[in-house]
N, C-alpha and C positions, 0 to 999 in steps of 0.2 A: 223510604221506609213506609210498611204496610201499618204500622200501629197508631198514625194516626187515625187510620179510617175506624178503628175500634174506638178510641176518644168520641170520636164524631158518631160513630154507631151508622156507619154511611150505609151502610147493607142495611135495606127494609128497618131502619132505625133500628135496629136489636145490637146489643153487645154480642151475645151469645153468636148468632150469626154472622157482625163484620170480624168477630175472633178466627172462625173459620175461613173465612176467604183471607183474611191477613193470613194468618196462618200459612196457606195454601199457596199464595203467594210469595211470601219468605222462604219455605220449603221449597220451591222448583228453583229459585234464583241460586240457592244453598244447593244444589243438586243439578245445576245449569242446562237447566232443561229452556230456558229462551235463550241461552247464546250455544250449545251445543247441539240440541233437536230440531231445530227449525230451518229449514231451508231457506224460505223469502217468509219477510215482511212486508204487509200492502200497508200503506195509509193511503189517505184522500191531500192530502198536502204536502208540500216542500216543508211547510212552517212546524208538520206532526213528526214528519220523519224529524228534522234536525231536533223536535224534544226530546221524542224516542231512542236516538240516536244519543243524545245527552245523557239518559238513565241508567246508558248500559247497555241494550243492543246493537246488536254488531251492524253498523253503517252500509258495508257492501253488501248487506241483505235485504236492505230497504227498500223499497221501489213505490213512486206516487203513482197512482191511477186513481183519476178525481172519478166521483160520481157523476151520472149523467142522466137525461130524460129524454120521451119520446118527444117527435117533430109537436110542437104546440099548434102547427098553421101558421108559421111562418110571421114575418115582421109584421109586427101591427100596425095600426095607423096612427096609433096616438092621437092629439087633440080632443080628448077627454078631457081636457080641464082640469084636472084634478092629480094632486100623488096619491101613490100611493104604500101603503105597509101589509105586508100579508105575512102572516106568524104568528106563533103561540104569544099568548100575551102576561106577560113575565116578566121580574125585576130583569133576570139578565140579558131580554131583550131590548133592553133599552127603551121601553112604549116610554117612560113618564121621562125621560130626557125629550123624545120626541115630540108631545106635546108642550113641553114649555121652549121649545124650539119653536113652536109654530105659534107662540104670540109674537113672534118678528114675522110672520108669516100668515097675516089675515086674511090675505085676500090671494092664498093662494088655498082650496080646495082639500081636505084630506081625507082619503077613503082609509077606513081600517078595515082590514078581512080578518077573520079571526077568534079564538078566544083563550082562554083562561085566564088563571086566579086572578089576576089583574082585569081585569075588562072593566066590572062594579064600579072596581077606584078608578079607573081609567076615562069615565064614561061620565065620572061626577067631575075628576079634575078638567074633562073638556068644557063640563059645562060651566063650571067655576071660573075659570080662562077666557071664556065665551072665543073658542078656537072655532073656524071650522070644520069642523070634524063631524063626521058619520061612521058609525060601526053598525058593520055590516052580518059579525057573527060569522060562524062558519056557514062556506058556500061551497057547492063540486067541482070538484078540482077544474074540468071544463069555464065553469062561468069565472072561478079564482084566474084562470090564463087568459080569457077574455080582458077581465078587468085589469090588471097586469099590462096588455096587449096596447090598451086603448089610454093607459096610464101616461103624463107627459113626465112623470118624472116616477120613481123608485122609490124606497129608501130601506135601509136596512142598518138600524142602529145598534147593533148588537152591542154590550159591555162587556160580555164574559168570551174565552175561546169559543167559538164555535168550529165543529167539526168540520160540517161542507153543507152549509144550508142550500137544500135543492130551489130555493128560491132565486136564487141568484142566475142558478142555470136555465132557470124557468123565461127571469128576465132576458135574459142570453137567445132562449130562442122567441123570446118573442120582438126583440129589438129593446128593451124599454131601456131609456137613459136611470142609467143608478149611481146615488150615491150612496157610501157605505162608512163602517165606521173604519179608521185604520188600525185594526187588531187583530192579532194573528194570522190565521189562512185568510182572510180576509184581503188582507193588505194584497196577498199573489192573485188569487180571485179575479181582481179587477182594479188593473193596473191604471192607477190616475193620471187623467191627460188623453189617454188611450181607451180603454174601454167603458171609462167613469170616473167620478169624484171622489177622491175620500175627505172625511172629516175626524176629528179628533173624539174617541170616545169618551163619552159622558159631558158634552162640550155643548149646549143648548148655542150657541151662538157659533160656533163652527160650524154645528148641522146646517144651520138655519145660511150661514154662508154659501155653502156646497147647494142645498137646495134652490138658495134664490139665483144661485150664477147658472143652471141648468133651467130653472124657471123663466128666467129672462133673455135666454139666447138660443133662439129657435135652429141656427147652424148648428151651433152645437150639440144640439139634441139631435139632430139628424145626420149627425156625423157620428154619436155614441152610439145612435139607433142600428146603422149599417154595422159598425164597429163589432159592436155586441151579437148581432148574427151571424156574423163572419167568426168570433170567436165560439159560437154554440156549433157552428157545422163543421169547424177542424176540430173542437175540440171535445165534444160532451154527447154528441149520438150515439146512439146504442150501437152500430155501427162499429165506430172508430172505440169507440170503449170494448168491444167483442175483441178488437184485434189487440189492445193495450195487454187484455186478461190475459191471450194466447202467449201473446210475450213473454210476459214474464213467467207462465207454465214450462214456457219452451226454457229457460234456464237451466 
């Protein structure tokens, strides 16, 4: 149902406004213009089609092609010293799980790239923690994939679904070993054991788990590192994403 987003006033916070889009969307469902007019559905996951697919649109029109990026320069070297976090910095990224994560995690290094509403509170509760931590603010994309590059570890703690964080893909072609949280597309993303760790979301001590067993076992980071570019070059070049697109045109 679209009326809660008018409760909520989800649209540019106005009533008047998410009345219109509820509206608008109750009307097309009521006149079955998404299960009758539409040829294919794209999402970027397995984990959106199967919601999508749950609401109401019609399953055999669904089709995943994940998001992708250009060549970064290839596997990095790692032994930076340091993890790392690149992302908006936001309740439902998980940053303030991640920092009280890393009071089991003194002495291991954390770069933040980054910013938003959260960063002030983010920046005090690092230093309240006395973590190691440095933020870094927003950097170009360039020096964001260097750093990334030379990262010995990842992390990506997200709370809420997220869509398809091009971060992940980022990490993918630059080798970097990731752990992530295990929630939604997430969890296909990057298959634990295989191309990474996951940890439980909102879990200060699971994180801190997944990140010290990647921090302390240098095979296995270089077993994720290979892993993880092997998974960017079958699966996330602008390349092989051109011919996914074609695909499914071709239906």
């Amino acid at each position: 149902s679209p009326w809660a987003g008018v409760r909520h006033r989800c649209y540019r916070q106005t009533t008047a406004g998410s009345a219109a889009v509820a509206w608008m969307l109750w009307n097309s469902w009521r006149r079955g213009t998404y299960t009758d007019l539409i040829d294919q559905y794209v999402t970027l996951t397995r984990f959106a089609a199967d919601k999508f697919a749950a609401l109401g649109l019609p399953p055999d029109r669904i089709r995943v092609k994940p998001n992708f990026v250009a060549d970064a320069g290839g596997v990095g070297e790692g032994g930076g010293g340091y993890a790392v976090f690149a992302g908006r910095l936001s309740e439902e990224k998980g940053v303030t799980t991640m920092l009280q994560a890393w009071t089991r995690l003194r002495d291991v290094p954390l770069v933040v790239v980054g910013d938003g509403p959260l960063r002030a509170e983010a920046e005090a509760l690092a230093r309240q923690l006395e973590i190691p931590a440095r933020f870094l603010g927003v950097r170009p994309r360039p020096e964001v994939l260097d750093i990334i590059g030379r990262a010995d570890v990842q992390v990506v703690p997200s709370e809420c679904y997220e869509g398809f964080p091009l971060v992940i893909v980022e990490g993918f072609a630059r080798g970097t070993p990731m752990a992530v949280s295990r929630i939604g597309g997430l969890i296909e993303l990057v298959r634990p054991g295989e191309t990474g760790l996951h940890f439980e979301p909102g879990d200060p001590a699971s994180m801190a788990e997944a990140v010290r067993r990647l921090w302390s076992d240098a095979s296995l980071r270089d077993r994720f590192r290979l892993a993880g570019r092997r998974e960017y070059e079958q699966r996330y070049t602008p390349a092989r994403n051109l011919e996914e697109l074609l695909e499914i045109y071709s239906l």
